[in-house]
C-alpha positions as CSV (number, residue, x, y, z in Angstrom):
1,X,89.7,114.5,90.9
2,X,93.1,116.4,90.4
3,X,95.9,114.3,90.0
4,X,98.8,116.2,89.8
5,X,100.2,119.2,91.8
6,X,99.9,122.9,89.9
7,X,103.9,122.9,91.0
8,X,106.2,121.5,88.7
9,X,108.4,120.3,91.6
10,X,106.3,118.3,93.2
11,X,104.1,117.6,90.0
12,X,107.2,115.6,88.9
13,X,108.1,113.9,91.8
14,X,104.4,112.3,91.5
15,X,104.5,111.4,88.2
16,X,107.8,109.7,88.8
17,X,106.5,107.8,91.9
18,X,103.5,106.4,89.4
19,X,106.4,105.6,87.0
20,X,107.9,103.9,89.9
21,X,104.8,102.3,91.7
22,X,103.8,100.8,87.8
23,X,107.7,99.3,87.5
24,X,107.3,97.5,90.7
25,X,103.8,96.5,90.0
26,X,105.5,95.0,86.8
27,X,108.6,93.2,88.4
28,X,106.5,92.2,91.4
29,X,104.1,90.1,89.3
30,X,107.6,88.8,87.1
31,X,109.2,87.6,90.1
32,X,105.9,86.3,91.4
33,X,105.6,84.0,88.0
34,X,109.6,83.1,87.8
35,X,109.0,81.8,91.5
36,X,105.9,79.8,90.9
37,X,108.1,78.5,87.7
38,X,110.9,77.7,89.6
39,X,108.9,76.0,92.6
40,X,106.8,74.2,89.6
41,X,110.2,72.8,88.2
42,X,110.4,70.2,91.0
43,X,107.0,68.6,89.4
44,X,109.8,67.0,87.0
45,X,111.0,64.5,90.2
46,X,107.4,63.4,90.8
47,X,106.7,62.9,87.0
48,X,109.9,61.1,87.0
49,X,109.1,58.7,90.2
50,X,105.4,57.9,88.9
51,X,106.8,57.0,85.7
52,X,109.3,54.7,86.9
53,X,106.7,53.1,89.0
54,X,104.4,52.7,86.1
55,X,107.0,50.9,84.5
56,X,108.1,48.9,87.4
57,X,104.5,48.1,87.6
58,X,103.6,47.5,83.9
59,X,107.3,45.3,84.1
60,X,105.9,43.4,87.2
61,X,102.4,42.4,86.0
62,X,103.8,41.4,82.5
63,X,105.9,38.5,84.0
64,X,103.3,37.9,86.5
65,X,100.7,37.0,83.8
66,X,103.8,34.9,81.9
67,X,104.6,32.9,84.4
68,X,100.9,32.9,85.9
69,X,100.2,30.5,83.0
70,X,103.0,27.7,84.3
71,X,100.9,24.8,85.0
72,X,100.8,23.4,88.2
73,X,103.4,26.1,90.1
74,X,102.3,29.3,87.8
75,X,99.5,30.4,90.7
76,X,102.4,30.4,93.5
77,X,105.6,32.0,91.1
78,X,102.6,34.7,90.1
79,X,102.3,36.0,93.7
80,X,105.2,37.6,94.3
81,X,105.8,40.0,90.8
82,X,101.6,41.2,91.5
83,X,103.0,42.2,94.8
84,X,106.2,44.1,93.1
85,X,103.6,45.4,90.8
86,X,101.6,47.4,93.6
87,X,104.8,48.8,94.9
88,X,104.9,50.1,91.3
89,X,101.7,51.7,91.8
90,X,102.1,53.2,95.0
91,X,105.6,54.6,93.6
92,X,102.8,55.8,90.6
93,X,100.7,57.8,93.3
94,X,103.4,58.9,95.5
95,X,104.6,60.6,92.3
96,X,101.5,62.1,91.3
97,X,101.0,63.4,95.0
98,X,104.2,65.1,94.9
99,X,103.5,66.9,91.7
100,X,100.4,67.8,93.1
101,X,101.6,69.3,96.2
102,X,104.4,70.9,94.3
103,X,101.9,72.7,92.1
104,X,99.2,74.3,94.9
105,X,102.7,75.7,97.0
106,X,104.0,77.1,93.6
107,X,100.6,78.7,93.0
108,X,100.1,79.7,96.7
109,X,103.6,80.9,96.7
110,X,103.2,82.9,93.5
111,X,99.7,84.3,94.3
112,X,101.0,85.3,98.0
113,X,104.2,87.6,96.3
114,X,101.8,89.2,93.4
115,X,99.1,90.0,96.1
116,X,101.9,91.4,98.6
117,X,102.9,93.8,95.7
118,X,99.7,95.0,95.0
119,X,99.0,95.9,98.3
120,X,102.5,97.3,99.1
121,X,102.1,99.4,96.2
122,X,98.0,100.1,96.7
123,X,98.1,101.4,100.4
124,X,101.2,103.0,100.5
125,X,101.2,105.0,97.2
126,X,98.2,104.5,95.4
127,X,95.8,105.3,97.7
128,X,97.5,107.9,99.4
129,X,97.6,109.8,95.5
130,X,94.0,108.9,95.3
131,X,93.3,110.7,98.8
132,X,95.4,113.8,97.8
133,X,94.0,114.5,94.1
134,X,90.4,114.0,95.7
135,X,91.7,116.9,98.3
136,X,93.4,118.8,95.3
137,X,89.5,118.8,93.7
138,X,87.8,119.9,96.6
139,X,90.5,122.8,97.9
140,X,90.5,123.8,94.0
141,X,86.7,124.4,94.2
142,X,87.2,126.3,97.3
143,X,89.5,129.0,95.0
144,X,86.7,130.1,92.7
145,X,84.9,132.5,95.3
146,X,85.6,135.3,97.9
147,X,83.9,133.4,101.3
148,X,85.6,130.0,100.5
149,X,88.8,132.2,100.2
150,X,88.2,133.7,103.3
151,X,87.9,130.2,105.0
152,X,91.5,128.7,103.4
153,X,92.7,132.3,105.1
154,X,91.1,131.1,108.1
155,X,92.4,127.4,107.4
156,X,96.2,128.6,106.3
157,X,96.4,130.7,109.6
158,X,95.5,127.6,112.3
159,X,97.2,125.0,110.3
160,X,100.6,126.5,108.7
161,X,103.6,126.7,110.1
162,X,103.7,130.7,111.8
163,X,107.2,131.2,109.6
164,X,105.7,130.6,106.7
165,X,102.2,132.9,108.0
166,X,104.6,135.6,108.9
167,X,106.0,135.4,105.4
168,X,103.1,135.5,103.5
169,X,102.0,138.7,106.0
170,X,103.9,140.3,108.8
171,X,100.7,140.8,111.0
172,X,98.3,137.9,108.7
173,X,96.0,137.8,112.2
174,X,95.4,141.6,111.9
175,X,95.0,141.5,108.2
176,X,92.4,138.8,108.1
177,X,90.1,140.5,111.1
178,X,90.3,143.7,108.9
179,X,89.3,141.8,105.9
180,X,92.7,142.8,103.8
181,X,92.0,141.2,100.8
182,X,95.4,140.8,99.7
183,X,96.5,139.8,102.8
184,X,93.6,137.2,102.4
185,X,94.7,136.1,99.0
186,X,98.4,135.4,100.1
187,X,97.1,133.1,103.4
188,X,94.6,131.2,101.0
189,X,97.4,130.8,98.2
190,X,99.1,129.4,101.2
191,X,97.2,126.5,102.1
192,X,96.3,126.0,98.4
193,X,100.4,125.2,97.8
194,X,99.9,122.9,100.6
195,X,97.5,121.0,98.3
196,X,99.2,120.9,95.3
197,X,96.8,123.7,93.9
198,X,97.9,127.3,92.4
199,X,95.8,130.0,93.2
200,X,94.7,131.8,89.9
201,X,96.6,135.0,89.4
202,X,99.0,133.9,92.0
């Protein structure tokens, strides 16, 4: 694998895009944990409603039992506070529910934006550098002898633009029929700078 382009130009312009793709990786997963924080905040009302019903509750059931031991009348005074006392517990798990709930949408919420980053960042940088440097390798193995030469000739005259053919050869067709080994060099040091890859002694 060959990471980075033989030309300085566009050597730096990839190292600066992985510069750039690891910043957004980084601020991506921040503002992924300050949302799940923020959302996570709003546990505070539900903590807030289930303990006021606890102590509605606790209040409730405490003068229940007092006046529970009236004699004669405590049984019918009793009734009404042990029903105010289950409203305090249904207060209880409507606040627990809620900080519940609150917590699986701040970590669904938090999960979904870190995951959206990575993939942003994975399919539309990452893996494209991971496809070219695994190119770079291969086309730079393809430099080390005549025949594979003669086949990025072959490659730089279908592919290429003709300007930049004519440029590297006035008459490149003619000169790669007749085997022109310069002529052969410039084509194939042609579709090697499309790669990213200098040819050696170029």
């Amino acid at each position: 694998m060959k990471l980075y382009s033989d030309f300085g130009g566009r050597r730096a312009y990839q190292i600066v895009g992985d510069l750039f793709a690891v910043v957004v990786l980084v601020v991506g997963v921040r503002v992924a944990v300050a949302l799940h924080d923020s959302i996570a905040s709003l546990k505070g009302f539900g903590r807030d409603v289930a303990r006021s019903g606890g102590d509605f509750r606790s209040t409730m059931s405490d003068i229940g039992d007092t006046l529970g031991g009236v004699p004669l009348i405590g049984g019918g005074i009793r009734s009404p506070f042990d029903a105010a006392s289950a409203a305090g517990g249904t207060l209880v798990d409507a606040g627990t529910r809620w900080q519940d709930g609150v917590e699986a949408l701040a970590t669904l919420v938090g999960w979904t934006v870190a995951v959206l980053v990575v993939l942003v960042v994975l399919l539309g940088w990452i893996r494209p550098r991971l496809v070219g440097a695994v190119r770079r390798a291969a086309v730079a193995r393809l430099a080390t002898s005549a025949p594979s030469l003669d086949l990025l000739a072959l490659r730089a005259l279908a592919t290429r633009p003709a300007r930049a053919v004519t440029q590297a050869d006035e008459d490149a067709v003619a000169g790669w029929r007749r085997g022109d080994e310069q002529v052969i060099r410039r084509l194939a040091a042609l579709e090697l700078r499309a790669s990213g890859v200098r040819l050696r002694d170029d």
